[in-house]
C-alpha positions in Angstrom: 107.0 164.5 232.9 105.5 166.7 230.3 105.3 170.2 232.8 108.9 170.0 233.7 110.0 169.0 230.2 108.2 172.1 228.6 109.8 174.3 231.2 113.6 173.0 230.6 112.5 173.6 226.8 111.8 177.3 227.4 114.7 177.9 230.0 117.1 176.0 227.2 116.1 177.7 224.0 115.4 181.3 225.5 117.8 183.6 226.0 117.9 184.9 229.7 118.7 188.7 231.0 121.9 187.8 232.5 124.2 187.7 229.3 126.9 185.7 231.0 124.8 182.8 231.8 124.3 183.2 228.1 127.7 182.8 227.4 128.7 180.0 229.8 125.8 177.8 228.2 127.0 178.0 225.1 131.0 177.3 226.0 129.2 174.4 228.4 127.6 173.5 224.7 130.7 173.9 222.9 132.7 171.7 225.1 129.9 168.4 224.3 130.3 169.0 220.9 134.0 169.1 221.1 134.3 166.1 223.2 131.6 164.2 221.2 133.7 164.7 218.5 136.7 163.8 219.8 135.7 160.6 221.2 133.8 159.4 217.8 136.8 160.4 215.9 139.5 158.6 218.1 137.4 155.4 218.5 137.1 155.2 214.4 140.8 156.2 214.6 141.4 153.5 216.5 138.6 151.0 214.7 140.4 152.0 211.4 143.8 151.4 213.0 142.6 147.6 214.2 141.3 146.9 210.9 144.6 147.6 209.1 146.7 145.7 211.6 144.8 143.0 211.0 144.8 143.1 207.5 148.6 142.7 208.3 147.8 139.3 209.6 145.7 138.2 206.8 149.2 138.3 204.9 151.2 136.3 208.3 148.6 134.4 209.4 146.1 131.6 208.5 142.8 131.4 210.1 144.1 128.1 212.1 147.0 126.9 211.7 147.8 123.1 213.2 151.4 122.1 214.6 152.5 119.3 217.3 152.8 118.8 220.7 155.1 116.3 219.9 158.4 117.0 218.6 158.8 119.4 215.4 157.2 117.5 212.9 154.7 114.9 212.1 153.1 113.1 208.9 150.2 113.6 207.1 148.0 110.2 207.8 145.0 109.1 205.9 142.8 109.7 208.8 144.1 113.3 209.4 143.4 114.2 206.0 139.8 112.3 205.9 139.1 114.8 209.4 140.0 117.7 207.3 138.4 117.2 204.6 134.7 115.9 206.0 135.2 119.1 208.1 132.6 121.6 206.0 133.7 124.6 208.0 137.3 124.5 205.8 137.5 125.6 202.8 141.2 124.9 201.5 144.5 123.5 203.4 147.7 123.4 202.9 150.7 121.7 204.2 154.1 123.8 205.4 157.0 123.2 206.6 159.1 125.5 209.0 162.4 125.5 210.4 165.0 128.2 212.0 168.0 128.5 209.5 170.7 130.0 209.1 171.3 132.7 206.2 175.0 133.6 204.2 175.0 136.4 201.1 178.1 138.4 200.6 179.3 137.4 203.7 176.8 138.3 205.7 175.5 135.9 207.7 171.5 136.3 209.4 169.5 134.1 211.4 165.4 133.4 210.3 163.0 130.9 209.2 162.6 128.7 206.0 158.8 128.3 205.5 158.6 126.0 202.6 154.7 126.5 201.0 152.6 124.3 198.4 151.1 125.8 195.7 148.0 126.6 196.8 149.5 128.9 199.5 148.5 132.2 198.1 144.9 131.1 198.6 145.6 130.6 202.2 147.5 133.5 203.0 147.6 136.9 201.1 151.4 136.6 201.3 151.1 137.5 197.3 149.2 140.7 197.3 152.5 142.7 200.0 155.2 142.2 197.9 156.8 145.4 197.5 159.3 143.8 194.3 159.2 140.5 192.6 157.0 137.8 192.1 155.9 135.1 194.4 156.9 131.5 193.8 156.6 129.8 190.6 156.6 126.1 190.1 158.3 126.9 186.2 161.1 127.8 188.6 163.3 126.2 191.0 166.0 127.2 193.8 163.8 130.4 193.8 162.6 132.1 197.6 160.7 135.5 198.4 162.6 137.1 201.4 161.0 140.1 203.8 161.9 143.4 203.3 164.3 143.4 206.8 166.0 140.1 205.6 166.7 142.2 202.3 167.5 145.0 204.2 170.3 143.3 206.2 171.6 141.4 204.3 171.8 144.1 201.5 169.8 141.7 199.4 167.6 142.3 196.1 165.5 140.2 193.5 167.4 138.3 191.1 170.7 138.7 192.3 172.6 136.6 190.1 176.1 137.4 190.7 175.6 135.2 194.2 172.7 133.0 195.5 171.3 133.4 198.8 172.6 130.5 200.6 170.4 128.6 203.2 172.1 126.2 205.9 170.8 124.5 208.7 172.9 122.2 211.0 173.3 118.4 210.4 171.6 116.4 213.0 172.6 113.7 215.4 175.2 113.0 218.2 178.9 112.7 218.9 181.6 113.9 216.3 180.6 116.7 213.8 182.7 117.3 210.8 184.2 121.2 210.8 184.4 121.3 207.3 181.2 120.1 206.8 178.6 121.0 209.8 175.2 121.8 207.6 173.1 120.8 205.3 172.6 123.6 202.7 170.9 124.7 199.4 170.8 128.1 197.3 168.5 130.0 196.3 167.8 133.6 194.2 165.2 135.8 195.1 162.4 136.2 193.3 160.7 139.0 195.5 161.0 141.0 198.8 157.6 141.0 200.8 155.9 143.7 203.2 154.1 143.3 206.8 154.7 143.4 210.1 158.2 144.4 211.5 158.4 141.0 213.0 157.3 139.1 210.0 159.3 140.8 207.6 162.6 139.9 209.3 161.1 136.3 210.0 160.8 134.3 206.9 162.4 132.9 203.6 159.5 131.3 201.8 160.4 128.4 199.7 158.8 125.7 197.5 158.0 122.6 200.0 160.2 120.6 197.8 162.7 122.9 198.6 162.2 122.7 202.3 162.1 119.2 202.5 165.1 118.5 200.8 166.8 121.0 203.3 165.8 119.4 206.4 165.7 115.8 205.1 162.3 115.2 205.8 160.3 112.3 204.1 157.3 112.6 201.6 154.3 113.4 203.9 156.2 114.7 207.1 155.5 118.2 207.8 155.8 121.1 210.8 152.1 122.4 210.4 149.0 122.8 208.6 147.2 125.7 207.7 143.8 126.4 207.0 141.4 128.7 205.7 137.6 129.0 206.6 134.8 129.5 205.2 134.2 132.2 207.8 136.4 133.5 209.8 133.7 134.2 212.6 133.3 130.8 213.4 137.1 130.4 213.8 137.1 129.5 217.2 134.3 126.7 217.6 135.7 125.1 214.5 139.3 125.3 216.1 137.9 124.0 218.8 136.2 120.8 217.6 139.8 120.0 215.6 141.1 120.1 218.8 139.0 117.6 220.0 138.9 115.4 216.8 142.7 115.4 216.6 143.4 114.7 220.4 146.3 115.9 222.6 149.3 115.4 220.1 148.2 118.1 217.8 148.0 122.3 218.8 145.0 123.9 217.0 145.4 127.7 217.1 142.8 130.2 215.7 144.9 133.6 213.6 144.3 135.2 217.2 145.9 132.8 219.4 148.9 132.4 217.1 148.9 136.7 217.4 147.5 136.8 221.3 150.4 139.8 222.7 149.2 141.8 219.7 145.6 141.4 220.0 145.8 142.3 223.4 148.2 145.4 222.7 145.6 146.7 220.3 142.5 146.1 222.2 144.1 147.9 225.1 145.2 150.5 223.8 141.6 151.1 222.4 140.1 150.8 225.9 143.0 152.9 227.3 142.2 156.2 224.4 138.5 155.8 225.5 138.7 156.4 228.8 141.3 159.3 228.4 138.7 160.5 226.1 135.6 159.9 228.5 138.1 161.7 231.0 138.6 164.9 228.9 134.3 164.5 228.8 133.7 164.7 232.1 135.8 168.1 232.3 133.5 169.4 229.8 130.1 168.4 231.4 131.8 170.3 234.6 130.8 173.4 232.4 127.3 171.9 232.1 127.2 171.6 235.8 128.4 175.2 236.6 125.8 176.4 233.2 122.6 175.1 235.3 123.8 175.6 238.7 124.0 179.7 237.0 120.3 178.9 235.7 119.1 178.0 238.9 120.4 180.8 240.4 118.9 183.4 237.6 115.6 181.6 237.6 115.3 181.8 241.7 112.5 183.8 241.6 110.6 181.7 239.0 111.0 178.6 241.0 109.6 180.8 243.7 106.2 181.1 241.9 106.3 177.4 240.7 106.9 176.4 243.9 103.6 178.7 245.3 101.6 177.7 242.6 101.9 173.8 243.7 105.1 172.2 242.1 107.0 170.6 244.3 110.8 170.2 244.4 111.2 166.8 243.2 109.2 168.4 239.5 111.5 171.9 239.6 114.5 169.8 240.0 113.3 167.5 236.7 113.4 170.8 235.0 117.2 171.0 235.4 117.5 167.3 235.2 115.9 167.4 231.8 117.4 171.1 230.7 121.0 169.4 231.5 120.3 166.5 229.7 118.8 168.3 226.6 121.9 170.0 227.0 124.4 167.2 226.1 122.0 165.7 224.2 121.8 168.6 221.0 125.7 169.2 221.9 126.1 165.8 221.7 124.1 165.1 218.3 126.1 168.0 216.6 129.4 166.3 217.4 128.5 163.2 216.2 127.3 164.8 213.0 130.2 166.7 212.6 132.2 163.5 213.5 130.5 161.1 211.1 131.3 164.1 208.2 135.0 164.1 209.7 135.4 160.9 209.2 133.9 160.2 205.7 135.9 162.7 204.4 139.0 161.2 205.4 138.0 157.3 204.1 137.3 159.6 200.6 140.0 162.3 200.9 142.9 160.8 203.3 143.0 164.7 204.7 145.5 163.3 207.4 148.8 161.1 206.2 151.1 158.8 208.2 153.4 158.6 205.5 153.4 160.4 202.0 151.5 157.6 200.3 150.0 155.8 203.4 146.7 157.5 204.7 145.2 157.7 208.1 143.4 154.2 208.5 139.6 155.2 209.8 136.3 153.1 209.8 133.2 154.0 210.0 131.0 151.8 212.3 127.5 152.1 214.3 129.0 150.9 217.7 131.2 153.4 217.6 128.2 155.9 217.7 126.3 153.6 220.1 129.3 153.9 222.5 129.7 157.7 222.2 125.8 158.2 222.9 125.2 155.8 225.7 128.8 157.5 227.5 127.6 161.0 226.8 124.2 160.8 227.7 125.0 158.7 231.4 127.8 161.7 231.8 125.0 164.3 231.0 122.3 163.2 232.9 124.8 162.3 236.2 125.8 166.1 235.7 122.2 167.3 235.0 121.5 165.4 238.6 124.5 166.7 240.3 123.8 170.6 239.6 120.0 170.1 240.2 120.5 168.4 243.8 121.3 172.5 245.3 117.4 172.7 244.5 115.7 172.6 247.7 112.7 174.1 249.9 115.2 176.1 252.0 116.8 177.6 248.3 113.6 178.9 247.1 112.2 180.5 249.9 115.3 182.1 250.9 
């Protein structure tokens, strides 16, 4: 190794007679340092990007929630609360209750979700820390709900609307004759604050006090639509939700913040994997000037490889040289991309050099895999090229 490395060292690093070869080196260079950079950057984009929609979730989502498989409700027994609570892996629950309603203000009418939440709700969720106006629910206060910002925006609805009450219906239960003049059951409310997330989840739910929500839908003291919980690491969200699956037996769902969120997890991880290999795409055009940058050095250095060749070496060694001088290549353009990258990137997590909106940077994250990825995909693209231009070596070339 060490002969033909200290000859694609000297080839590399020196300048040759032929000043185009010259040139086209260092565009072949320029374009690894380019795509190196462009690849780092978009995968941090996109690692940034994940992070934030997530965080979206933190304020949706618990880290398992648990519903029914039978009916829409069910009660809270003894022995379901003794399973939760000898459970170490949770770390607070907390009981809801959900229900589609229907909504009337100022005579207009939309269609969403009551979620009625215990006190303790703000430690499950971060529901709390996105409201744009308001405050959340509190129990000094009753009739009182926190709407999302498209249930305000339809309805033309603000905080503390006194001159009319929100007005929550849903119908009455049951069979056979229903009174037109009295079809649902009913309570109103004024809101107490407008929150932020998701498109979907902003036009989902009206969050009430559980008192509230049960006296809605007539439900008894310990009957409920789900529980929610929260870990005391998220990581181990799946084996947990997987042994309260198995504790609580076929009438209950257990879903990990994932499963409950599976379209957009996969929507996000895809369109990850999809940037990458548009990226790893633009590349491999580059390392096509690589390929065409030694293919011009073996040509220069015929003569050369003419005396090496006399003086013993044989063609598997001279083609190493352009194997290694290829991969050496990608490699320094490849470093200085990175570096450049890495720079890039800090100074947009400390600057926000690039907006979405006016007060809404860029979301970018800095993180070692993404590195790992770019060096492993760069280096197996360099080398494959460095081995495609050196294969034109052969006994016939030099001696000709």
């Amino acid at each position: 190794m060490g002969f033909p490395y200290y000859i694609a060292k000297r080839y590399l690093f020196s300048k040759t007679s032929n000043n185009a070869i010259n040139i086209i080196t260092m565009i072949a260079s320029f374009g690894v340092i380019v795509g190196a950079l462009a690849l780092f950057v978009i995968l941090s984009g996109f690692s940034g990007l994940r992070t934030f929609s997530y965080s979206l979730l933190d304020v949706s989502d618990p880290d398992i929630k648990i519903t029914t498989t039978v009916g829409k409700s069910f009660f809270i027994t003894e022995t379901l609360q003794q399973k939760l609570q000898t459970n170490t892996s949770i770390k607070e629950s907390t009981k809801v209750i959900e229900e589609r309603v229907f909504l009337e203000f100022n005579e207009k009418n939309e269609i969403a979700f009551i979620k009625g939440v215990e006190e303790n709700y703000t430690n499950i969720s971060k529901i709390d820390s996105s409201l744009s106006v308001g405050t959340w629910l509190q129990k000094d206060f009753e009739n009182t709900a926190v709407i999302g910002r498209g249930i305000s925006n339809k309805l033309s609805l603000g905080i503390l609307s006194y001159s009319e009450p929100l007005k929550i219906m849903i119908p009455k239960p049951g069979k056979g004759f229903i009174n037109p003049r009295n079809p649902f059951y009913s309570i109103e409310t004024q809101i107490v604050g407008v929150y932020l997330g998701t498109e979907e989840f902003e036009s989902k739910f009206v969050f009430t006090s559980i008192e509230q929500a049960r006296d809605l839908l007539r439900f008894k003291e310990n009957q409920v639509t789900g529980i929610e919980l929260r870990l005391n690491d998220i990581e181990d969200s799946n084996e947990v939700a997987a042994n309260l699956q198995t504790a609580l037996g076929t009438d209950f769902k257990v879903q990990t913040k994932e499963q409950l969120n599976e379209v957009f997890y996969k929507v996000i991880n895809t369109e990850n994997f999809v940037s990458y290999l548009i990226f790893t795409l633009i590349v491999i055009i580059a390392l096509f000037n690589v390929i065409g940058a030694i293919i011009m050095m073996i040509i220069d250095k015929k003569q050369n490889l003419k005396t090496l060749f006399n003086l013993g070496a044989t063609i598997k060694e001279i083609k190493k040289i352009f194997i290694f001088q290829g991969f050496l290549l990608t490699f320094f353009g490849m470093c200085v991309g990175l570096v450049l990258g890495v720079i890039l990137v800090f100074l947009q997590k400390e600057f926000s050099l690039f907006m979405i909106v006016p007060n809404l940077a860029y979301p970018v994250e800095f993180k070692f895999s993404n590195l790992l990825i770019v060096f492993c995909t760069i280096t197996v693209l360099g080398f494959i090229a460095a081995k495609i231009a050196s294969s034109r070596i052969s006994e016939a070339f030099i001696e000709k």
